[in-house]
Residue, then its C-alpha position, 0 to 999 in steps of 0.5 A: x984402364x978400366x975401374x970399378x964404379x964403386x969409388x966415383x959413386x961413393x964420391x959423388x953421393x958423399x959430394x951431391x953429384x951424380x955420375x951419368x952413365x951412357x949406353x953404348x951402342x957403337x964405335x962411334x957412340x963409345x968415342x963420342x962419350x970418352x972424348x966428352x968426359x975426357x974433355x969435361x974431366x969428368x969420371x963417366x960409367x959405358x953402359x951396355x945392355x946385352x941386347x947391345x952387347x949381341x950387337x957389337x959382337x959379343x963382351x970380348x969385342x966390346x972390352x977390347x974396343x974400350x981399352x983400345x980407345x982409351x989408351x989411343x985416346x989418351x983417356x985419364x979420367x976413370x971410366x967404368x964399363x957397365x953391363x946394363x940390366x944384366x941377367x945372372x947369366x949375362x952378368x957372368x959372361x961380363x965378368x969373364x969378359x972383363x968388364x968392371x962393373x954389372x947390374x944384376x937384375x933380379x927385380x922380377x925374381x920373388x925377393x927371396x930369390x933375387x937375394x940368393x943370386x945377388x948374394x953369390x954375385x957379390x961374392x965373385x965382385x969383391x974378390x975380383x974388384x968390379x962393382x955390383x949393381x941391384x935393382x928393386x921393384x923394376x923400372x917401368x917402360x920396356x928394356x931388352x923385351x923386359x916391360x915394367x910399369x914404372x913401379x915404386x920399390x919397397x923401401x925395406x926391400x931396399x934395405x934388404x939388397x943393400x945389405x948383402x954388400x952390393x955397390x949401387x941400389x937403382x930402385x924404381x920411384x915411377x921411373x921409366x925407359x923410353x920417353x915419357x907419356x903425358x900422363x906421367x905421375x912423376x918422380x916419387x920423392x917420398x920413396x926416394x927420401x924413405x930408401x935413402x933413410x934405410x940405405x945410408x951412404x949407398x949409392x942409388x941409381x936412377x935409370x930412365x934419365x931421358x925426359x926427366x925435368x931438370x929440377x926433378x933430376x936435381x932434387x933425386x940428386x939431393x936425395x942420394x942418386x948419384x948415377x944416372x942412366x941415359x941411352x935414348x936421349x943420345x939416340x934421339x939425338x944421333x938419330x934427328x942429326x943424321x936425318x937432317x944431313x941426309x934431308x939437307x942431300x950432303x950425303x950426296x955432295x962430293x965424298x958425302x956418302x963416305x960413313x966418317x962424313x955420314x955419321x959426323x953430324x950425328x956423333x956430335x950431337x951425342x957429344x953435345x947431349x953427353x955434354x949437358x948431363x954431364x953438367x947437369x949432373x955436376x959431374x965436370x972437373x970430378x975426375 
């Protein structure tokens, strides 16, 4: 059964970890994350972006394929199911659809706009029971034909969102999608540190987790990030793997070319990849 984010991040901010959250983008990819976290014991955030979600035909299909799966997987650890930089519109249609937690993204809304929209979406969450999360000062690279630079929220602005009751605060501190460029300046710490100050026991959330340093990931874990966004590293991932299968001519060897063949390389090393943030996290045996 589904379950609202709300109380794994609250664990995990009050227990120095963080959650990772995996977007999906496919049967296999959804399996390969559920397997993992199961396997890890460990509580696990599917996150879908609404680009995805037209992909996978729609929030019904997708709802419909996670809880089949975790009932035939035998799934015991508590799994939220997330939309991903939602739109007020999106974040709506999630909700019907039954998701147990969305992001409204409001970041490039005027302040005062972003507050009347998340203020009515935290309304609809409480009585429902499903996790909300905002956002502040937007998030650099592109997601979903949205392009920020990597910018650095105000941190009273912060406080601003996180007062009108919403679970999760993800505030840009220079992080970005995609990969990083070489001339990346870093995380900022400093704003890290002052958000934490004004927004208490909320939870914060660090979207753009590929690429990050180890020791960078560890320290916004000290400072109260207690989830963290992955989705192109495991793309990355899937993606070098299925090369090499082909490049090596398997799909070309007996029932190679058959997809459960095809795309078993590649599944792994999602689970592989889904494996080593989870421990880098410290999420294992959390759930």
């Amino acid at each position: 059964m589904l379950v609202s984010a709300k109380e794994m991040l609250q664990k995990a901010k009050a227990g120095k970890y963080a959650v990772g959250q995996f977007n999906i983008n496919n049967l296999e990819w959804t399996k390969a994350v559920l397997q993992t976290a199961q396997e890890l014991n460990s509580p696990v955030i599917l996150g879908v972006s609404e680009g995805a979600g037209k992909y996978m035909c729609g929030y019904t299909t997708i709802v419909g394929m996670v809880n089949g799966m975790i009932n035939e997987l035998g799934i015991t650890v508590p799994v939220a199911l997330h939309l991903d930089h939602g739109s007020y519109e999106g974040a709506k249609k999630c909700i019907e659809a039954g998701f147990s937690s969305v992001m409204f993204d409001g970041s490039h809304y005027p302040i005062e706009e972003n507050i009347a929209k998340t203020k009515e979406l935290v309304e609809t969450c409480d009585k429902l029971g499903l996790s909300l999360e905002a956002e502040v000062g937007s998030i650099g690279g592109e997601e979903d034909g949205v392009i920020g630079a990597g910018e650095v929220a105000d941190p009273k602005e912060c406080k601003m969102i996180a007062d009108l009751g919403v679970t999760m605060l993800a505030a840009g501190i220079g992080n970005i999608h995609g990969k990083y460029p070489e001339n990346w300046a870093g995380l900022s710490f400093d704003t890290l540190d002052a958000i934490q100050q004004l927004t208490g026991d909320m939870p914060l959330v660090l979207h753009g987790g590929t690429g990050i340093p180890a020791e960078m990931i560890k320290k916004a874990i000290s400072l109260g990030v207690s989830k963290i966004n992955v989705n192109t590293e495991c793309q990355l991932a899937f993606a070098d793997a299925t090369r090499k299968y082909i490049e090596a001519g398997k799909d070309l060897q007996g029932k190679g070319f058959d997809p459960r063949k095809l795309l078993a390389d590649g599944t792994q090393a999602i689970k592989d990849t889904v494996k080593e943030k989870m421990e880098l996290f410290g999420s294992v045996n959390k759930a």
